[in-house]
C-alpha positions as CSV (number, residue, x, y, z in Angstrom):
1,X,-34.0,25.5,232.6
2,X,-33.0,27.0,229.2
3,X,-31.6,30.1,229.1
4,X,-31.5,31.1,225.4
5,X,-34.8,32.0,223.4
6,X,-33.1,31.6,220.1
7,X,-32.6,27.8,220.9
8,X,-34.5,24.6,219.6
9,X,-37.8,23.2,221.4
10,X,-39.9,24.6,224.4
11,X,-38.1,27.7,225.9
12,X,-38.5,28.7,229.5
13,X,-38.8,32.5,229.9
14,X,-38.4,32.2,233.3
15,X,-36.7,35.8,234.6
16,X,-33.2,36.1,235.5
17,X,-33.3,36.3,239.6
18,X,-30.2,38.7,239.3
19,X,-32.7,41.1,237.3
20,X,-35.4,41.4,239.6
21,X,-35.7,44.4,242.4
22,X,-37.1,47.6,242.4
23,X,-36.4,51.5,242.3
24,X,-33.3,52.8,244.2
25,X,-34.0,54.4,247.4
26,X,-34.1,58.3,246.3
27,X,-35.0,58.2,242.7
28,X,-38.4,59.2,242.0
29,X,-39.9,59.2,239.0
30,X,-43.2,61.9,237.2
31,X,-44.9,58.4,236.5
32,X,-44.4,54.8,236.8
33,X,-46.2,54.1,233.1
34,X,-44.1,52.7,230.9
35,X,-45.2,51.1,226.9
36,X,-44.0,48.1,226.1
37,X,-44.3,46.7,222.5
38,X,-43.1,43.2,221.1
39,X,-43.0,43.3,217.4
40,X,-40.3,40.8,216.9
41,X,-40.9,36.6,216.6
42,X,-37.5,35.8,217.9
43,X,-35.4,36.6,221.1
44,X,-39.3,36.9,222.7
45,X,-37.4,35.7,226.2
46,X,-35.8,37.9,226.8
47,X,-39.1,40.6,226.1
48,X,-40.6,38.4,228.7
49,X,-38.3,39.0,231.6
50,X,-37.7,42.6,231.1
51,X,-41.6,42.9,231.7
52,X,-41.2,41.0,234.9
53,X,-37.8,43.3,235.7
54,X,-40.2,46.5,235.0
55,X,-43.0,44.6,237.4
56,X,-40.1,43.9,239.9
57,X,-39.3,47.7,239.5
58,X,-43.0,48.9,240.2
59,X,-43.5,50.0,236.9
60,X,-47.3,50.0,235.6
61,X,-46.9,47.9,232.4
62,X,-48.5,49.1,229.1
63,X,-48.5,46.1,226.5
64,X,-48.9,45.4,223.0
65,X,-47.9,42.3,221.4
66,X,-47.8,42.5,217.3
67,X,-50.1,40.0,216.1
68,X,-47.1,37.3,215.0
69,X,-45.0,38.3,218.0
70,X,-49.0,36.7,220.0
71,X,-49.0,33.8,217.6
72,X,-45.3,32.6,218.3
73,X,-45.6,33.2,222.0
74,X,-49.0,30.9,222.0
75,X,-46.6,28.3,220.5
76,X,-43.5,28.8,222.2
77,X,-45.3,28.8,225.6
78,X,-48.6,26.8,224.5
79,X,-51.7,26.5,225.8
80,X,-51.5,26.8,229.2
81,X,-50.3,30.3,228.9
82,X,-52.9,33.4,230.1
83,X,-52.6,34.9,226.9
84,X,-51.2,38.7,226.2
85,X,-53.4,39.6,229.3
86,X,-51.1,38.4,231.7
87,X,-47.8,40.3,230.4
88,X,-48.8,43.6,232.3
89,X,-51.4,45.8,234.1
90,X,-52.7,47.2,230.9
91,X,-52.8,45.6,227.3
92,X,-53.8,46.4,224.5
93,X,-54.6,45.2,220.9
94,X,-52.2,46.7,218.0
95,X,-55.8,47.6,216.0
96,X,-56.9,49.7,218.8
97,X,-55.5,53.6,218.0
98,X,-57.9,54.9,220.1
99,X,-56.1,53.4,223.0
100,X,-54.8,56.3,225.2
101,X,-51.1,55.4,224.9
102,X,-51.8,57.1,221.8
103,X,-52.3,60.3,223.0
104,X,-49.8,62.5,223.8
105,X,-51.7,64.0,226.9
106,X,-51.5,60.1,228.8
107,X,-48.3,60.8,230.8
108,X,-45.8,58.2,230.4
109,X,-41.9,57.5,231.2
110,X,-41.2,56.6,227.3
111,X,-41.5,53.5,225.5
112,X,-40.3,50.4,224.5
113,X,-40.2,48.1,221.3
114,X,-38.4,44.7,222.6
115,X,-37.7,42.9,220.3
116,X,-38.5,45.6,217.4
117,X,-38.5,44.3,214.1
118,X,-37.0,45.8,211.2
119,X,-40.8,46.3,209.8
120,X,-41.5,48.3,212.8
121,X,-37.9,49.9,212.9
122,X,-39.1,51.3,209.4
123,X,-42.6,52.2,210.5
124,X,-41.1,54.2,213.4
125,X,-38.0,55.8,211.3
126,X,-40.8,57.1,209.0
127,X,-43.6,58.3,211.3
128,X,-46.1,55.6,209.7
129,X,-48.5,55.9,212.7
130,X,-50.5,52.1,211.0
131,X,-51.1,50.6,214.4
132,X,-51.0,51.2,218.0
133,X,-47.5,50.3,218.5
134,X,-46.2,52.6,215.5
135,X,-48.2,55.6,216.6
136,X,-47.8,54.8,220.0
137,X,-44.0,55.4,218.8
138,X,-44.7,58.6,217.2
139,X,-46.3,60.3,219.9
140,X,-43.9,59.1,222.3
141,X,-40.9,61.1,220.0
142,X,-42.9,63.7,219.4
143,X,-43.5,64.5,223.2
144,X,-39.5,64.5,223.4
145,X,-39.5,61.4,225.8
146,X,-37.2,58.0,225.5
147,X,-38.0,55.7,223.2
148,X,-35.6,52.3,222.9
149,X,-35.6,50.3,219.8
150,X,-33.9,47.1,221.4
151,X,-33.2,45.5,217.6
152,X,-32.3,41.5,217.2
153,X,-28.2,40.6,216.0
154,X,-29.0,39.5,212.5
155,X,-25.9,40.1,210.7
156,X,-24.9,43.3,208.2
157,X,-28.5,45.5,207.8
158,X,-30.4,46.1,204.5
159,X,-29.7,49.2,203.0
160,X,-33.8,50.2,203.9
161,X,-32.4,49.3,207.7
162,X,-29.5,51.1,207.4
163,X,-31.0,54.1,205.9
164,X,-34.1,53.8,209.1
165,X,-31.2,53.5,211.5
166,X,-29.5,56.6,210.2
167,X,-32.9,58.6,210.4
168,X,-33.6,57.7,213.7
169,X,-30.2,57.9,214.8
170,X,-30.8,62.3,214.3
171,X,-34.3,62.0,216.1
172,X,-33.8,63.7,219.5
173,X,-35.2,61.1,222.3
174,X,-34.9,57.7,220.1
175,X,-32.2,55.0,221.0
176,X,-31.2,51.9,219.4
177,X,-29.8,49.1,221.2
178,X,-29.2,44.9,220.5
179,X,-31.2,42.5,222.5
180,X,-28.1,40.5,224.2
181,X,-28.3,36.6,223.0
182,X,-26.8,35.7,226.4
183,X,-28.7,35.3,229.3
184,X,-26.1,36.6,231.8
185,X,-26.0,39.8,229.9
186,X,-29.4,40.6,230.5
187,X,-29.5,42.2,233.7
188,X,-26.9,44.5,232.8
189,X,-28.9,45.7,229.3
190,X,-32.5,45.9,231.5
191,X,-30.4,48.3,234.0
192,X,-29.2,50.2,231.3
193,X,-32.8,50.3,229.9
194,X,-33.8,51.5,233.1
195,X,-31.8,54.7,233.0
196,X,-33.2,55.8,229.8
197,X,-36.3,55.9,231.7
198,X,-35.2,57.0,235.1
199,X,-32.4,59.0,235.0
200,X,-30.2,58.1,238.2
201,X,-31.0,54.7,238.5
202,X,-27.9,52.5,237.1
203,X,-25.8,54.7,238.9
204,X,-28.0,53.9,242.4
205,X,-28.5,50.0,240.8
206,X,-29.7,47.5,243.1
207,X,-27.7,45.0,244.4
């Protein structure tokens, strides 16, 4: 099956088995809602199999898919695919601010952009609240909890990215990190992930 999303032809986002599990015995968590966003139209793999390591994890899924991020993954995975409806328990459509993950008052462990673009990276650095996923974003820093920014590895950053980078680098609750572009060093980057969210896990880990 092939492993890397970046790679020619059909890609198979089938999820790393060493990925999968669930919570460690003893760590709780306030809620198990966690937003995920896909902004980016490369590295969408490994977006995939993080939602099924979150699923794995009992985490209750929040989607939205960007609008290009949709239209590559209806050609990357064609038409025999469910459609964005099948990436967690709740999706929603970028348009839609009046969703409630963009409220403040709908209790969730943080958020997710994976990949993030550096369009959103922007958005998000400024507080540009234009679609679900950027306001989603907003509220998510404003209400002090973990945000990840999980960029692609596209070489030396515009000055704009450098300068969104540097913003958010001072915003209390945001945290950048690289989508990995192998395979085996996924499960370690979703565990990390995982800790942002709930604190105590990676040191519990599944085995």
């Amino acid at each position: 099956m092939a492993a890397n999303a970046r790679g020619p032809g059909r890609v198979c986002f089938r999820p790393d088995p060493s990925a999968e599990g669930s919570l460690p015995r003893g760590v709780t968590i306030r809620s198990s809602r966690l937003v995920v966003a896909i902004t980016g139209t490369a590295a969408l793999g490994p977006s995939l199999r993080f939602l099924d390591f979150l699923g794995a994890s009992s985490f209750e899924r929040h989607v939205v898919v960007a609008t290009a991020a949709e239209a590559d993954l209806w050609s990357d995975l064609g038409h025999d695919w469910g459609g964005p409806r099948t990436l967690g328990e709740h999706v929603y459509s970028e348009n839609n601010q009046a969703a409630r993950i963009s409220s403040g008052s709908f209790i969730t462990v943080g958020m997710t952009v994976i990949p993030c673009c550096t369009e959103s990276l922007a958005s998000i650095a400024l507080g540009l609240a234009d679609n679900l996923i950027h306001r989603a974003a907003d509220v998510t820093l404003k209400e002090r909890r973990p945000l990840l920014l999980a960029t692609l590895n596209e070489g030396s950053p515009s000055p704009s990215t450098q300068r969104a980078l540097q913003r958010l680098s001072l915003v209390p609750g945001a945290t950048i990190r690289t989508v990995p572009e192998a395979l085996s060093e996924e499960a370690s980057f979703f565990s990390r992930a995982l800790e942002l969210f709930v604190p105590g896990a990676a040191q519990e880990g599944t085995t």
